[in-house]
FITORBA-778845 format. One record per residue: x, y, z of N, C-alpha, C, O, CB in turn; residue in three letters. Coordinates in steps of 0.05 Angstrom, whole numbers, plus 5000, padded with zeros to 4 digits. Glycine has a CB too. Example, Ala and Ser with C-alpha at 12.3 -4.5 7.8 and 13.67 -1.06 7.14 Angstrom:
2
526448865156524649105156526449345156528549345169522649115181ALA;525749555142527349795143525850015157526850235161528249885114SER;
! end
This chain:
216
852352819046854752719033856152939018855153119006853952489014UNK;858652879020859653068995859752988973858452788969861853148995UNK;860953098953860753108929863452998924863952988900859953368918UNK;865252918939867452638935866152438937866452258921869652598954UNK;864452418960862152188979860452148954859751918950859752329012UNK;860052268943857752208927858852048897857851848886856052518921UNK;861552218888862952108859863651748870862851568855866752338851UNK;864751718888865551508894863551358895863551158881867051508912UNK;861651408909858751158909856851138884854651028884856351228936UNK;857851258864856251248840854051498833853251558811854750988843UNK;853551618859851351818851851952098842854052218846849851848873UNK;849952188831850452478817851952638836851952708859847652648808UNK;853152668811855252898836856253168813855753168789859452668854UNK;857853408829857453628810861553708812862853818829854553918826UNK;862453588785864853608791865753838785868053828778866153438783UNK;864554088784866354268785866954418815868254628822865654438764UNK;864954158835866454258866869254418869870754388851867153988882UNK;870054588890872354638891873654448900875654428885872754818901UNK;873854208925876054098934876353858906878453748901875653988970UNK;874153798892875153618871876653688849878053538836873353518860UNK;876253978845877954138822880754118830882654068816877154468818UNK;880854198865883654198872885453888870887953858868883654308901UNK;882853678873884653458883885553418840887553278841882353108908UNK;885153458820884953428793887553568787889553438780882153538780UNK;887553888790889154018790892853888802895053948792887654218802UNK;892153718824893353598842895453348828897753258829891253518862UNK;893053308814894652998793894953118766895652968748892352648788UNK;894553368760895653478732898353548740900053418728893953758717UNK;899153688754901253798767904653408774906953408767898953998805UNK;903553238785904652998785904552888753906452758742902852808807UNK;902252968740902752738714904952938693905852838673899052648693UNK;905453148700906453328680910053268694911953248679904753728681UNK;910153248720913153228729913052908719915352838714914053318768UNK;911252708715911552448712912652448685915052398682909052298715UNK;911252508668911652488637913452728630913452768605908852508620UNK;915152918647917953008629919752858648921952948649918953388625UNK;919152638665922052528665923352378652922352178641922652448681UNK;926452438650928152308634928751878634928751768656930952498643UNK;928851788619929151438611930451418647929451298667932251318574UNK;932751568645934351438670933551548692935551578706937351458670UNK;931051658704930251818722927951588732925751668740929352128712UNK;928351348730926651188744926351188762924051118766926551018742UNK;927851248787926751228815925451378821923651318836928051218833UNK;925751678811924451898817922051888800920051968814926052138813UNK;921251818773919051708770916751558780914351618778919451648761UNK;918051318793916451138814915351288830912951288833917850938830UNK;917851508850916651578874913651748860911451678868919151798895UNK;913951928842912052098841909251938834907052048836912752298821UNK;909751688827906751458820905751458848903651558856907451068808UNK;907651328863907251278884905651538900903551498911909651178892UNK;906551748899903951908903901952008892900252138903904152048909UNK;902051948864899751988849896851838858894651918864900551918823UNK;898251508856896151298854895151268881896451348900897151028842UNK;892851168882891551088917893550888926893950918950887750918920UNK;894550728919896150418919896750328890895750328868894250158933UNK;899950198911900650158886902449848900903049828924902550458867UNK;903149648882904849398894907749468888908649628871904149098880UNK;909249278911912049448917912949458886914749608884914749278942UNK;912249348860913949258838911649388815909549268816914648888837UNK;911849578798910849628781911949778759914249838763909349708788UNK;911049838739912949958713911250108698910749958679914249728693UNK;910050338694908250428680909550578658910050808667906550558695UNK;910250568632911950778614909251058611906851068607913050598577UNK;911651218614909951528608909451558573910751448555912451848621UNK;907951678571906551878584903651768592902351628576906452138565UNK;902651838617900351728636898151948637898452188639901451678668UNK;896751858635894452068636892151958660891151748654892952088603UNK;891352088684888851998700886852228696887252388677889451948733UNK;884052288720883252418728884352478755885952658758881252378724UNK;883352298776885052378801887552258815888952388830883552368818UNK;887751968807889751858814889051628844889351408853891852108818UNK;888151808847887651708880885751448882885751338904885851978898UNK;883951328858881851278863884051008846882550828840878951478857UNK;885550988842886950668826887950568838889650678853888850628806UNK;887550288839889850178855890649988839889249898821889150078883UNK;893649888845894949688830896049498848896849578869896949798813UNK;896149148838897748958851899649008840900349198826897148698850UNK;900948748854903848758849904348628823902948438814905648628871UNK;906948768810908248708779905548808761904048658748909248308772UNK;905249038764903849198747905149348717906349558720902949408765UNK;904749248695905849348678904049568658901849458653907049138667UNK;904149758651902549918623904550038600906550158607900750218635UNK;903950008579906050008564905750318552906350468571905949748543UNK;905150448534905750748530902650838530900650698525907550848499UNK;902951198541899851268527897151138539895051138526899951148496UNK;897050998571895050918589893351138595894351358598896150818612UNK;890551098599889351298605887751238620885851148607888551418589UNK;887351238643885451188669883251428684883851548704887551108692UNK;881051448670878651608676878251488705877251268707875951578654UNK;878951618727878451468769876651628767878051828768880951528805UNK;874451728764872451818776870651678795868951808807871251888759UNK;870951358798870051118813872850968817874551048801867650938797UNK;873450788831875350618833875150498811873150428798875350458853UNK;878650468805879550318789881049988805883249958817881550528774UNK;879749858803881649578819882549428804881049298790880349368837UNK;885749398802887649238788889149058802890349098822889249378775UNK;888948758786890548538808893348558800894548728788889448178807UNK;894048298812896748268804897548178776896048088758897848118820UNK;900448198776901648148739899048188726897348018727903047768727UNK;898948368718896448458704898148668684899648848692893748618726UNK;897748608662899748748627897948878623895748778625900748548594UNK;898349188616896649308592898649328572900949398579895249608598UNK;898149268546899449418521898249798513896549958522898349188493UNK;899949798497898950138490897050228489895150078487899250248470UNK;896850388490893850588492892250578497890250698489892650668479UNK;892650308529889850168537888250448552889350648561890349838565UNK;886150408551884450628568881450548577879650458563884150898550UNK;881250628614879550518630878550828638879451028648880750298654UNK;875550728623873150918630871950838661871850598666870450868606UNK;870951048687869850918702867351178696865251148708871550848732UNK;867651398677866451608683863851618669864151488649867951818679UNK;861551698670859951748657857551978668857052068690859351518651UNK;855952048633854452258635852352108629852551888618855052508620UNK;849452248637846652248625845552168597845852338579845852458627UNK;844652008593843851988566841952288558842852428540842151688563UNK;840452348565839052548568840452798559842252868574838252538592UNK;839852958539842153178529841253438548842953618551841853258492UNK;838653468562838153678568838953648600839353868610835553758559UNK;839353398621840053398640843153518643844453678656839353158647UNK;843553318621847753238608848553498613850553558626848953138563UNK;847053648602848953968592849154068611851254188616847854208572UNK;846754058632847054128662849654188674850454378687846153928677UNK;850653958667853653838680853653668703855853648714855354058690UNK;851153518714851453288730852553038721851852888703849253238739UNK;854353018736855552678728855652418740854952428764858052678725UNK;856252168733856851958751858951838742860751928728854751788755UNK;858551548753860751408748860651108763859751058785863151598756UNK;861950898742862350628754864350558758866250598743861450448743UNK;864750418782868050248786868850058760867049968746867950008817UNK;871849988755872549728745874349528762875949548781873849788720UNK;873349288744875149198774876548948746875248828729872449008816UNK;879448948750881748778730883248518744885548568752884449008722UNK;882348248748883048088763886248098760887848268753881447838757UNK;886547818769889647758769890447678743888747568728890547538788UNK;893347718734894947548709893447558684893247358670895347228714UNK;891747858678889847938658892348078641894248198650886948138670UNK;891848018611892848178592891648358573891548268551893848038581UNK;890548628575889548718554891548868540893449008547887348858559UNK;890448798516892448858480891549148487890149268504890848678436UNK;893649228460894349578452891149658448889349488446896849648414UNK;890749908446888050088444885349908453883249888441887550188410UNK;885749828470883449668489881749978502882750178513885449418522UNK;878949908494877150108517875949938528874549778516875050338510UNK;876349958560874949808579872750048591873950258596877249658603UNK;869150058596867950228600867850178637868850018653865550218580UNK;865850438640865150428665862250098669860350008657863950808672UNK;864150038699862349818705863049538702861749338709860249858692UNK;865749558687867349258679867449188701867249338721870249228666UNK;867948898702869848628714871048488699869648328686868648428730UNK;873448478695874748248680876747998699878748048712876648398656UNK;875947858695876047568710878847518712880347628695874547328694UNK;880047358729883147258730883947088697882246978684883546998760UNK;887147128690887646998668886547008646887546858629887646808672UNK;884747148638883747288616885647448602887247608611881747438623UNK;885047368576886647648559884747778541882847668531889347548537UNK;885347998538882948188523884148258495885748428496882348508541UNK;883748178474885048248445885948498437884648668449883248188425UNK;886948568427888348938422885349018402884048878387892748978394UNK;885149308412882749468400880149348396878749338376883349558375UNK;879649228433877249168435874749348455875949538464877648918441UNK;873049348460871349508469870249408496868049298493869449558449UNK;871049408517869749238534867849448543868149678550871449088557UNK;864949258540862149408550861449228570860049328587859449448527UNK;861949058571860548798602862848608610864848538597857348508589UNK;862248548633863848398650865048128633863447998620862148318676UNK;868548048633868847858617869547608646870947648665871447948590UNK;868247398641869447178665872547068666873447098643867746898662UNK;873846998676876046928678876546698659874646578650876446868703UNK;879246638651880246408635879946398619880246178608879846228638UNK;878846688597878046668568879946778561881746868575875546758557UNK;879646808528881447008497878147128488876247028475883746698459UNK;878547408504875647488488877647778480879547898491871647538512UNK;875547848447876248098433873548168420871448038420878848068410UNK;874148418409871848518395870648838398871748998413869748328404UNK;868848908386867649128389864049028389862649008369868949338364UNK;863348998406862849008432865248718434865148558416859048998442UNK;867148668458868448568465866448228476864848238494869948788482UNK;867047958462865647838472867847578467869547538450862747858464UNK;866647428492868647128497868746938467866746858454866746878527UNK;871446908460871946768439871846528447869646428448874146818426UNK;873846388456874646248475875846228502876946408514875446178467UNK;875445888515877545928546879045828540878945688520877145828575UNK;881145868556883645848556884545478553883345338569884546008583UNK;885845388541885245088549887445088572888545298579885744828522UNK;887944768584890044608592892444568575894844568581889144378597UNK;891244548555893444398532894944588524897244568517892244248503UNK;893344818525895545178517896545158540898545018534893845558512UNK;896845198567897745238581900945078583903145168591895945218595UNK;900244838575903444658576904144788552906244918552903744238574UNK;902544778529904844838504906045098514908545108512903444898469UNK;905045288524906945548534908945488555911245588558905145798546UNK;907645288571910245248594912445038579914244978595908945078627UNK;912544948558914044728541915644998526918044998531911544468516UNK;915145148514915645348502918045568525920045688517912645468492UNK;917145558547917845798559921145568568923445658566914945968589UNK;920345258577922845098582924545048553926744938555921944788596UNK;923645118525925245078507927545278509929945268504923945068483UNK;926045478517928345798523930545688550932845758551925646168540UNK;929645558564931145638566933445428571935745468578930545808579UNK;932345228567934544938555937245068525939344988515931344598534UNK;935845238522937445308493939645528500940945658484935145458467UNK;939845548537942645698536941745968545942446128562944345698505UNK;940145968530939446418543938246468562938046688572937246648526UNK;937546278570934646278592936846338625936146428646932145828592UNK;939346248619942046258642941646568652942146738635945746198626UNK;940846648682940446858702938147008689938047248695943047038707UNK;935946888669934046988657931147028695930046848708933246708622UNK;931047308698929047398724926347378717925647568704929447698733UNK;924747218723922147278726920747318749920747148767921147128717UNK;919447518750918247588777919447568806918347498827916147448779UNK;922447668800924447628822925447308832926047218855923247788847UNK;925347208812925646888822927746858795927546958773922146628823UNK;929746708806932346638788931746428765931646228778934746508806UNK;931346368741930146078724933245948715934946018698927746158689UNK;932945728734935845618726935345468690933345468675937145338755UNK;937945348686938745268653936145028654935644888635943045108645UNK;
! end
């Protein structure tokens, strides 16, 4: 195996390989033309995601400044939003669903070292996938570690720590990050009662969600 073969399947691998240095070097070079472009330089922004990331859905929005390791190893659904200051460690796949929000300074670990200080220093490393269901929201300074799953419709509280897999349909926060509550039924209408007060009240007129028109 190589030593891509190997980062990707979890096993020790020695990243100061050359073709991995190059492929690193590769997405420093994209994140640096990403993050000096200008507010109104969005298309040309996109395009350069679009070759940064492994996949990406036709509709996404990431505000700079972006920080990865390789790029290659994320993928995003469609209506992908991250709000400033994202930081995505791909040393394993990153898997992101659809409408899936980060707020600021969210940042997804997949990477990891040895507990062991005398192996560690060595410089052998590994690494776990994450995987971010659908219509997930994680709040500002969220650390999600290597080895997550977080479940569809979940929201993750701002400046929480995710160390283990959260199931779908909850409000979990914390350091270690753990299920508060699920989501009810009864929240669900009061937000959809809420989202029709908007727009009964006049503003809601050619208001776009997810490319679909919301009439008065």
């Amino acid at each position: 195996m190589t030593e891509r073969e190997r980062m990707l399947a979890g096993l020790a691998y020695w990243a100061g390989e050359d073709s991995l240095a190059g492929e690193r070097r590769r997405a420093r070079r994209l994140m640096a033309q990403i993050n000096q472009t200008l507010p109104e330089q969005e298309e040309e922004r996109q395009a350069l995601f679009r070759e940064l990331l492994g996949k990406t859905g036709d509709a996404f929005y990431i505000e700079p400044p972006f920080i990865c390791d390789y790029g290659s190893q994320i993928s995003l659904g469609e209506e992908f939003y991250a709000n400033f200051e994202c930081l995505i460690l791909d040393t394993c796949p990153v898997v992101i669903g659809d409408h899936v929000m980060f707020g600021p300074r969210v940042s997804v670990y997949t990477a990891c070292h040895p507990v062991d200080a005398a192996v560690r220093i060595r410089g052998l490393e590994l690494g776990k996938p994450v995987f971010i269901g659908n219509c997930v929201w994680v709040g500002g300074s969220t650390v999600i570690n290597p080895g997550v799953t977080i479940g569809d419709n979940t929201v993750i509280g701002s400046g929480s720590v995710v160390t283990k897999s959260i199931p779908s349909g909850v409000v979990a926060a914390g350091n270690p990050c753990r299920v508060i509550r699920e989501i009810t039924e009864e929240e669900k209408l009061f937000w959809l009662e809420w989202e029709q007060q908007y727009q009964n009240s006049g503003h809601g007129a050619g208001f776009s969600l997810s490319g679909r028109e919301l009439s008065e």
